[in-house]
C-alpha positions as CSV (number, residue, x, y, z in Angstrom):
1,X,104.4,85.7,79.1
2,X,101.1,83.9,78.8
3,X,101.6,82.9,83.3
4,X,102.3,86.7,83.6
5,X,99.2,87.6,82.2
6,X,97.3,84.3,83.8
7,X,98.7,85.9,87.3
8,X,97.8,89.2,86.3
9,X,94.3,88.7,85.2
10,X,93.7,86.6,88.3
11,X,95.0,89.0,91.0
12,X,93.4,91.9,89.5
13,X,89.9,89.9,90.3
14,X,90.7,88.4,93.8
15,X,91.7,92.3,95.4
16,X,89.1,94.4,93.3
17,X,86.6,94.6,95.7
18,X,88.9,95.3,98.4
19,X,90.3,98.4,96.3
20,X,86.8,100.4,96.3
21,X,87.4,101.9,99.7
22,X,89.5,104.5,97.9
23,X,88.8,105.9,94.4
24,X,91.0,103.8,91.7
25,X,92.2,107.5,90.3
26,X,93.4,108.5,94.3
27,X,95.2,105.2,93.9
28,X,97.2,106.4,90.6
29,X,98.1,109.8,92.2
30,X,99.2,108.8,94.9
31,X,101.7,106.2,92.7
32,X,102.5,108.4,90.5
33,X,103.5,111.1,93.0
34,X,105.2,109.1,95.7
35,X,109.0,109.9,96.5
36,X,111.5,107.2,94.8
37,X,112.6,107.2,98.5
38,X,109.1,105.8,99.9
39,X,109.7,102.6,97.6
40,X,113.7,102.1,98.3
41,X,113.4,99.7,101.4
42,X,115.9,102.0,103.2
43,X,118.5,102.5,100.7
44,X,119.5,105.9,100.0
45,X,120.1,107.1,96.0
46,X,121.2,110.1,94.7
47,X,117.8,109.9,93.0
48,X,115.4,109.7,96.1
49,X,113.8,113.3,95.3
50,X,112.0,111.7,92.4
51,X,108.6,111.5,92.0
52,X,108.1,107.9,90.5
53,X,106.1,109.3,87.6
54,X,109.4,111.4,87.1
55,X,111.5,108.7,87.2
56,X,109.7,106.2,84.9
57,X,109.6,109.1,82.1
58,X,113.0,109.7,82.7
59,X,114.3,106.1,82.7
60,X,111.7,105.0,79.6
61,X,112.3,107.8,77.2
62,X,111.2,107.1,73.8
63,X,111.0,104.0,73.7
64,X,107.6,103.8,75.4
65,X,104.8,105.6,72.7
66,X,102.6,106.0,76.2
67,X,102.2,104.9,80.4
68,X,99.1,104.7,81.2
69,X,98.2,104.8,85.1
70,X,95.8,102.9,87.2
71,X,94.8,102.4,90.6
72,X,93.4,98.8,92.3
73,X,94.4,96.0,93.2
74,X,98.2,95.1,93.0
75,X,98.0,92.4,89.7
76,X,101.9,91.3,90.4
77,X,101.0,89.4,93.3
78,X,100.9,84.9,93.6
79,X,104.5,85.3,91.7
80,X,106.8,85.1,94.9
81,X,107.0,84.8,98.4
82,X,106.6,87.3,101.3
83,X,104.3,90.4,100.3
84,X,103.7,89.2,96.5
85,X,102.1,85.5,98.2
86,X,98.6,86.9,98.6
87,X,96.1,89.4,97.0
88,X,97.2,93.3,98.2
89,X,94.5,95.8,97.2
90,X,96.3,98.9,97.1
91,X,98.0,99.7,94.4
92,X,99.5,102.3,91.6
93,X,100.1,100.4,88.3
94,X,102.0,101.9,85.4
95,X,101.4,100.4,82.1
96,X,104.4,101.2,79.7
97,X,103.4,100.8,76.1
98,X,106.2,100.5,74.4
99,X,107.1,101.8,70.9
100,X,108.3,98.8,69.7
101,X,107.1,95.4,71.4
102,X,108.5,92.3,70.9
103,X,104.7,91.0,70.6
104,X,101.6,92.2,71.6
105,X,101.5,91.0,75.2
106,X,105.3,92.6,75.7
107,X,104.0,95.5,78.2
108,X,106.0,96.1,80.8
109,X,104.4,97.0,84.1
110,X,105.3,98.6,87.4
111,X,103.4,99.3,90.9
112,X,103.8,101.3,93.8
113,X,102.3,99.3,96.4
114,X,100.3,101.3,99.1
115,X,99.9,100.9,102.4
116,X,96.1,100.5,104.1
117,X,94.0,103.7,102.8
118,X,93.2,105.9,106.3
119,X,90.2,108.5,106.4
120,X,89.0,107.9,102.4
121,X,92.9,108.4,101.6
122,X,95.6,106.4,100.3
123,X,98.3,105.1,102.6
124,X,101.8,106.1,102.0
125,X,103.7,104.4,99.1
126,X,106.5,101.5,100.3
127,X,107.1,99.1,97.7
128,X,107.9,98.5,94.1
129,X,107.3,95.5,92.1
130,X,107.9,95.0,87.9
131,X,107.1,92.9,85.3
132,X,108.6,92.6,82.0
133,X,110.1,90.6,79.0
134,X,113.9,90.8,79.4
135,X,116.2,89.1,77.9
136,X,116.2,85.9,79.2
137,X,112.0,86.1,79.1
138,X,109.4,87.9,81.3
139,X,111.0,88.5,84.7
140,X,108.8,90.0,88.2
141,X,111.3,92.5,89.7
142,X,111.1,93.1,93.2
143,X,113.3,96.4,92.9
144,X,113.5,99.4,91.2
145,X,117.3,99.8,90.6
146,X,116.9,96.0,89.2
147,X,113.8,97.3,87.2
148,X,115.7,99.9,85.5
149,X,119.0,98.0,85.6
150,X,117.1,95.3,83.2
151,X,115.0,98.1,81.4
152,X,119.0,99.5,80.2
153,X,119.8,95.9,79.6
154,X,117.2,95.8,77.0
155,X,116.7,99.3,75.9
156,X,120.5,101.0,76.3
157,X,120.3,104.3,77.0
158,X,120.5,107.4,74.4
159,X,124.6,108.8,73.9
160,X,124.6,111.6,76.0
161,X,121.8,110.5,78.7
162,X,123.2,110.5,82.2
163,X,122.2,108.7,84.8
164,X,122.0,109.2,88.7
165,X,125.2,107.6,89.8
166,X,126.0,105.9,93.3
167,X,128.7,104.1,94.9
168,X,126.8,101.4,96.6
């Protein structure tokens, strides 16, 4: 986890001047309030209606104690190719504090990447990345069915809870 936060810290620097075009806080909202279906790639879920706040409260239930929202500069960036290869400085990031952490750097993280801001705006949502400890150690997640699929992996679900089901 110690390169996840390396990556982080050092991606959070290289965009944050690039990210003051558009209030950090506009940057949050518009994460938080995007459509699931902005941040699919295409796919279509029975779930797509979601707001991605909505969704992560939904998905994390009690076992985060908070998630705390921020706007800037995507941090899970340098990790992969294609879109995560270089610094992107519009970003939603969701920091999930969990009620009981493995250690103390075990917090998980999402963004909602945004596209370029337009008139003092942020640009529509249309990706997802994740980072957290799973089982087989700290993982970047490029989706957010695998996100949650690993989140249930390592926090199983409530008896009772239901979950949007699709036949993909």
């Amino acid at each position: 986890m110690k390169h996840a936060a390396a990556f982080l810290a050092v991606s959070l620097l290289a965009g944050a001047a690039a990210a003051q075009t558009v209030p950090p806080a506009a940057l949050a909202e518009a994460g938080r309030t995007a459509r699931l279906e902005a941040i699919d790639y295409g796919e279509k879920f029975c779930d797509a209606d979601l707001r991605v706040e909505d969704w992560l409260k939904q998905l994390t239930g009690k076992d985060a104690r908070r998630i705390v929202w921020s706007g800037g500069a995507c941090q899970i960036v340098g990790i992969g190719p294609g879109i995560d290869a270089q610094s992107h400085p519009w970003c939603a990031h969701a920091e999930i504090q969990l009620s009981r952490p493995r250690k103390r750097d075990d917090v998980p993280i999402i963004e909602v990447f945004l596209e370029r801001p337009r008139q003092g705006k942020p640009g529509p949502a249309y990706a997802f990345r994740g980072i957290m400890m799973t089982v087989d150690g700290p993982d970047m997640i490029r989706f957010r069915r695998d996100f949650a699929s690993a989140w249930r992996e390592r926090f199983p679900k409530p008896a009772g809870t239901k979950d949007c089901h699709d036949d993909e």
